[in-house]
LUMLUMTI-880457 format. One record per residue (C-alpha): residue number from 0; residue in three letters; x, y, z. Coordinates in nm, 2 decimals, decimal comma. Last residue first. Example, Ala and Ser with C-alpha at 12.3 -4.5 7.8 and 13.67 -1.06 7.14 Angstrom:
REM LUMLUMTI-880457
   i  aa      u      v      w
   1 SER   1,37  -0,11   0,71
   0 ALA   1,23  -0,45   0,78
This chain:
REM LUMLUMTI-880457
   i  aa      u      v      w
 275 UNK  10,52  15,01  15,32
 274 UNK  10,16  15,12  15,29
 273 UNK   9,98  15,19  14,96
 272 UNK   9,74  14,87  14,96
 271 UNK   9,69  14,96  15,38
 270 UNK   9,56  15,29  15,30
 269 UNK   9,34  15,13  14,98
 268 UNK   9,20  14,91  15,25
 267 UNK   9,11  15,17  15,45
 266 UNK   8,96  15,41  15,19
 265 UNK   8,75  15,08  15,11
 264 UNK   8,62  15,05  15,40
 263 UNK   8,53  15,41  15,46
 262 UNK   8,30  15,33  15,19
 261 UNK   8,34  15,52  14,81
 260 UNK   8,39  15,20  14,68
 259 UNK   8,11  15,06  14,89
 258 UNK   7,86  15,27  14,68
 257 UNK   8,03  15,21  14,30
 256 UNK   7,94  14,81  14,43
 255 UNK   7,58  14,88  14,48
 254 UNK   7,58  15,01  14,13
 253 UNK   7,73  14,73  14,04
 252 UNK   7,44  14,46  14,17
 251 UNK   7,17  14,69  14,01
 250 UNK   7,35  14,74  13,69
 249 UNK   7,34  14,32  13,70
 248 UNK   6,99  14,30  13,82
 247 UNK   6,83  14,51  13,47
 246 UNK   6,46  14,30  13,59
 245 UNK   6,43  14,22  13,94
 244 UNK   6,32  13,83  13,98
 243 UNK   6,62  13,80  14,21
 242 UNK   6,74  13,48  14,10
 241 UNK   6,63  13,48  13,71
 240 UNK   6,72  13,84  13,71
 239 UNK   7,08  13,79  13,85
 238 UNK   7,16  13,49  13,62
 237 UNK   7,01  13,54  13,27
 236 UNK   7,12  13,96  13,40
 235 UNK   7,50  13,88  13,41
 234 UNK   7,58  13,53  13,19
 233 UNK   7,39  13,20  13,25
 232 UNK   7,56  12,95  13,05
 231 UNK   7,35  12,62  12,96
 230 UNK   7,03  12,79  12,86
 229 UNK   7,05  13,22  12,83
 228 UNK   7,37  13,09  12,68
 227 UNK   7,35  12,82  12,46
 226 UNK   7,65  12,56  12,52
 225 UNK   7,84  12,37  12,17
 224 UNK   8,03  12,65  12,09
 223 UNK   8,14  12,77  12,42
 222 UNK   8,52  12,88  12,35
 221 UNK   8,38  13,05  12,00
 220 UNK   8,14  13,29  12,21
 219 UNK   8,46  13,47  12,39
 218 UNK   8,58  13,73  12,21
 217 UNK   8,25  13,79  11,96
 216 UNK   8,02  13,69  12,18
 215 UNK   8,10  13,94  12,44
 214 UNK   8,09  14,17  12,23
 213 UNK   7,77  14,11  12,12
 212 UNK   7,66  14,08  12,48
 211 UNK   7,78  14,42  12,56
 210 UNK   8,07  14,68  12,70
 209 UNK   8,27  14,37  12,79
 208 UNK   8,35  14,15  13,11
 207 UNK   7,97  14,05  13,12
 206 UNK   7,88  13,96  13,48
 205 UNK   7,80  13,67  13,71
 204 UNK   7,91  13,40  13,46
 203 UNK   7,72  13,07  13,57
 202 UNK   7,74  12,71  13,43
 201 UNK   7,39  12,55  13,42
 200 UNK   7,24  12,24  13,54
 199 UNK   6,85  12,26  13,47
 198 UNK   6,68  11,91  13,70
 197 UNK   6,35  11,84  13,63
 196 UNK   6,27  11,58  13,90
 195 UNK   6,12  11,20  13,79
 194 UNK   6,47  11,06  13,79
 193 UNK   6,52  11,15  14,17
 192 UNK   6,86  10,97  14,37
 191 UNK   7,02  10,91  13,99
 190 UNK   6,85  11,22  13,81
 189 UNK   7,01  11,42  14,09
 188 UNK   7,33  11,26  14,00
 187 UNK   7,30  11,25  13,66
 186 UNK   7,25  11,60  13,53
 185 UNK   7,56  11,68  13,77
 184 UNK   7,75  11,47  13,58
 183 UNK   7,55  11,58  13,28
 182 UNK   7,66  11,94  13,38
 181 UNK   8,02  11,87  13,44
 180 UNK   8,09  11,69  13,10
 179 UNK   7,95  12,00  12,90
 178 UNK   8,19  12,24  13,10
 177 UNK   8,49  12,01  13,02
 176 UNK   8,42  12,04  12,68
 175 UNK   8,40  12,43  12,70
 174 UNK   8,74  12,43  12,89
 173 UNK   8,94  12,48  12,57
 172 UNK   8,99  12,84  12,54
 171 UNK   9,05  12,94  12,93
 170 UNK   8,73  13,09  13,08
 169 UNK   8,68  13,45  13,10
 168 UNK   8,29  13,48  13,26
 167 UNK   8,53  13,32  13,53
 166 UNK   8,31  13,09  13,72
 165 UNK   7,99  13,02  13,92
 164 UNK   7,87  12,65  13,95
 163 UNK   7,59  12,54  13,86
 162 UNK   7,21  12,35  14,03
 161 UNK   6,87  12,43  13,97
 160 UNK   6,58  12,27  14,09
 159 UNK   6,30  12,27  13,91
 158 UNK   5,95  12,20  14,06
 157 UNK   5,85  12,57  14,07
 156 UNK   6,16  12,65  14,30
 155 UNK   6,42  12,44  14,42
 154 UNK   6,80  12,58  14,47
 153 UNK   7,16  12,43  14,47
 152 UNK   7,47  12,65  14,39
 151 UNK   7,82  12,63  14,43
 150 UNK   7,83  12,27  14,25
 149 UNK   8,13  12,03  14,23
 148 UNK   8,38  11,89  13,97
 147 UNK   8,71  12,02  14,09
 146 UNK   8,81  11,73  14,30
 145 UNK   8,52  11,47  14,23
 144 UNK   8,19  11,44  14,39
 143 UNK   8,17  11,24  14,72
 142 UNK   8,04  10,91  14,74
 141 UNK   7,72  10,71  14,82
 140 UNK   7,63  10,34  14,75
 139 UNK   7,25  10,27  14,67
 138 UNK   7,23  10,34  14,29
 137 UNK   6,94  10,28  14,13
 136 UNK   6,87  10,23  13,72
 135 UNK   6,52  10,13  13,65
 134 UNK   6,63  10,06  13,29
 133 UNK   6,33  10,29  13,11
 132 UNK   6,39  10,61  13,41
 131 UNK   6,74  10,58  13,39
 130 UNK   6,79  10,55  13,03
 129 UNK   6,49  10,85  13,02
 128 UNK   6,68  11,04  13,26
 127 UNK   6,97  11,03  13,05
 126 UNK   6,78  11,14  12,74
 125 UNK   6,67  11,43  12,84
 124 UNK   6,99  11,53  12,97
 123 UNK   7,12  11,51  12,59
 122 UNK   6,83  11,72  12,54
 121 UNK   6,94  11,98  12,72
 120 UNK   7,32  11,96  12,61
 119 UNK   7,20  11,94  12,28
 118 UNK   7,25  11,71  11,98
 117 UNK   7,39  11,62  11,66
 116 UNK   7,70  11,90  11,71
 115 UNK   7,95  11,64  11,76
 114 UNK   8,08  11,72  12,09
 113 UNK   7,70  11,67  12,23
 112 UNK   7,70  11,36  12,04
 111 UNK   7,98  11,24  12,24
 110 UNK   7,88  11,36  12,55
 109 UNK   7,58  11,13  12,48
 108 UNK   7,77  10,83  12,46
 107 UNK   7,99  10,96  12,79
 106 UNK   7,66  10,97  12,97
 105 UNK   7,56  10,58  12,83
 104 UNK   7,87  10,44  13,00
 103 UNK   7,85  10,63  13,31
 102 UNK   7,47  10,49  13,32
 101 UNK   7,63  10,12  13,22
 100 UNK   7,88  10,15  13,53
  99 UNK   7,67  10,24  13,83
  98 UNK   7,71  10,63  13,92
  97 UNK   7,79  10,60  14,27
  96 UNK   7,52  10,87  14,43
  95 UNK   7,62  11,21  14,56
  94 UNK   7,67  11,31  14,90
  93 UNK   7,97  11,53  15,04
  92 UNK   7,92  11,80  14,65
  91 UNK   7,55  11,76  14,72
  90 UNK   7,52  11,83  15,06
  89 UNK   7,79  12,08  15,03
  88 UNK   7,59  12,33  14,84
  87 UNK   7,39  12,41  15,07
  86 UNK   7,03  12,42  14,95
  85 UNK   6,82  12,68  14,89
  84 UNK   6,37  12,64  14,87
  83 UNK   6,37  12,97  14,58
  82 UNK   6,13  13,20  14,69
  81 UNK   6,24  13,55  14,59
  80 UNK   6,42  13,60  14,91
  79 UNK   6,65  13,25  14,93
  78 UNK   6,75  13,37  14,57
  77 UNK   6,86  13,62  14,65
  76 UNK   7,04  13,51  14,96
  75 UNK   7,22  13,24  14,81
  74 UNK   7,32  13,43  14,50
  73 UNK   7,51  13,71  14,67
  72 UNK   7,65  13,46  14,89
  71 UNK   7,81  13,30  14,60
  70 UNK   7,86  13,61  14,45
  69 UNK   8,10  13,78  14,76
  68 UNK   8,29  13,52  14,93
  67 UNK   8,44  13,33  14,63
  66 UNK   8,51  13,66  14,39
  65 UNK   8,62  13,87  14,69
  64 UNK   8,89  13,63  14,76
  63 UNK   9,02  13,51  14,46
  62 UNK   8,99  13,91  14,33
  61 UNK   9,15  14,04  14,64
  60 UNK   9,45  13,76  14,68
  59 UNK   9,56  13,90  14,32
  58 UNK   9,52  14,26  14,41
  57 UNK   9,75  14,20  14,71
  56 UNK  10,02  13,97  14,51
  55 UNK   9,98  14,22  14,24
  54 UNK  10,08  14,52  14,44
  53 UNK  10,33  14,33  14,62
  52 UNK  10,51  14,26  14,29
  51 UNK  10,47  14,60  14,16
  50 UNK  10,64  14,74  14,47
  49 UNK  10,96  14,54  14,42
  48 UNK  10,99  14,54  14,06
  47 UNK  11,32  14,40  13,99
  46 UNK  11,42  14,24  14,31
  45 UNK  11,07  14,15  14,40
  44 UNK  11,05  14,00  14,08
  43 UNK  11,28  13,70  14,18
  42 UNK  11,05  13,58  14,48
  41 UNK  11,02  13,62  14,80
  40 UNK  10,75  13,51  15,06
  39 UNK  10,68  13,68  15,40
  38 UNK  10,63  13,52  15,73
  37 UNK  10,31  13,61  15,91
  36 UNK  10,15  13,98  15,96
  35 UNK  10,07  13,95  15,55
  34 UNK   9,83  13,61  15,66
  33 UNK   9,65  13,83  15,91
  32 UNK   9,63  14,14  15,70
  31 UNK   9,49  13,88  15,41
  30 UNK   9,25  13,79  15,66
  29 UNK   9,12  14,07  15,80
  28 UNK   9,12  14,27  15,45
  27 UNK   8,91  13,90  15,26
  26 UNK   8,63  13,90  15,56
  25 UNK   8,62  14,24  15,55
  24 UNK   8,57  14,30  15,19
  23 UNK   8,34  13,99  15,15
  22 UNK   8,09  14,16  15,42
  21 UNK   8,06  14,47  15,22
  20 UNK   8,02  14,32  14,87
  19 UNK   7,77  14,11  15,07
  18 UNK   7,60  14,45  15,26
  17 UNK   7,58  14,61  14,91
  16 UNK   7,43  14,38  14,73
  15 UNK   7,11  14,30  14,99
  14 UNK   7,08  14,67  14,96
  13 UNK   7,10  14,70  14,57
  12 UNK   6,85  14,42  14,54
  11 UNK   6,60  14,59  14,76
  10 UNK   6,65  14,85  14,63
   9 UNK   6,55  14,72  14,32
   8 UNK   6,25  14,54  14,48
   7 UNK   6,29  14,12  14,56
   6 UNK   5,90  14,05  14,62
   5 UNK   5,91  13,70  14,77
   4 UNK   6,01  13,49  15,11
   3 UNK   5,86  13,15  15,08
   2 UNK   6,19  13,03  15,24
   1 UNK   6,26  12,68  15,26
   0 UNK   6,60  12,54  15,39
């Protein structure tokens, strides 16, 4: 879908956040109320902390739920105003090319010597599309990508398209090398159908969990040793100002939240979180 669509404002930015934090609250309330109208479970803490239990079962379903339908179509849209050509995510993740054996080879070389510090993850993709490129690789047969290994986000914009996923900005300790190995997969397949694209595959945080970057760094930097943020992980404002084009998006994007929590919604949903 192209969209040449520009000129994101701050309010802007707040009102476009506003009516997604919106829309994921009611789409998550209706159906949670819909699932909690159905059979109940039970487990062996609702005998010793019966209220607790539910509490956490409901604020659990919240954050799965408000975390999916809320940033990924927060990211969609701003992007889709500030020019980007957006994608859907699915035709990548239903429709990816069957990476021929010598490429999968070479990508798990290069993995390596990401894993050994000798090069980048950048430059490491630099290098696939040159073995494409210098080998003529092609691939005609088409598959799907694997469980857990697909995109949330595909958009175009000044012949770069950039593709991630959005997760946790609190990832498990270990899951840094698994990061690496999703964004040369991804690397590859658009390299694979395109090799003379620039392709920037990143892994996206939409907010910092702590009071600043340094912070941040300091409890959470040594999982991601080997990816640059601002590069490879896209945390709060490297995301949100690179979509939206507003400068300071990620205060922006909250403050729009602080509105809907003082929304009728929200009082409603609070009714229903204290109700028997």
């Amino acid at each position: 879908m192209n969209n040449t669509q520009t000129g994101l404002t701050k309010s802007s930015l707040f009102q476009i956040a506003e009516d997604c934090a919106n829309s994921a609250l009611s789409r998550w309330i209706k159906n949670y109320k819909k699932k909690y109208s159905k059979a109940k479970t039970f487990n062996h803490f609702d005998v010793l902390f019966p209220n607790e239990r539910r509490i956490h079962a409901f604020m659990q379903s919240g954050l799965t739920s408000f975390g999916r339908t809320f940033w990924e179509p927060l990211a969609y849209k701003l992007a889709s105003k500030n020019g980007f050509e957006v994608i859907e995510q699915d035709k990548f993740n239903k429709n990816v090319p069957l990476i021929p054996s010598e490429l999968k080879s070479y990508q798990q070389e290069v993995r390596v010597e990401i894993e050994s510090g000798s090069i980048k993850i950048k430059e490491a993709v630099n290098l696939i599309q040159d073995f494409i490129c210098t080998r003529n690789i092609q691939s005609l047969e088409r598959t799907k990508c694997e469980s857990g290994k697909g995109i949330d986000f595909w958009f175009k914009k000044n012949n770069v398209e950039l593709i991630g996923d959005i997760k946790s900005p609190q990832e498990n300790i270990g899951n840094g090398k698994k990061l690496i190995e999703h964004i040369l997969i991804w690397s590859t397949y658009r390299l694979l159908d395109d090799p003379s694209i620039k392709v920037d595959a990143v892994i996206a945080f939409p907010y910092n969990p702590y009071e600043d970057f340094d912070q941040y760094m300091k409890e959470q930097g040594s999982k991601f040793q080997l990816l640059n943020h601002g590069e490879d992980i896209l945390i709060a404002d490297h995301l949100w100002n690179r979509l939206s084009g507003v400068e300071n998006s990620t205060e922006i994007i909250f403050d729009a939240l602080r509105s809907v929590s003082k929304s009728e919604e929200v009082e409603s949903i609070k009714d229903f979180f204290y109700s028997k």
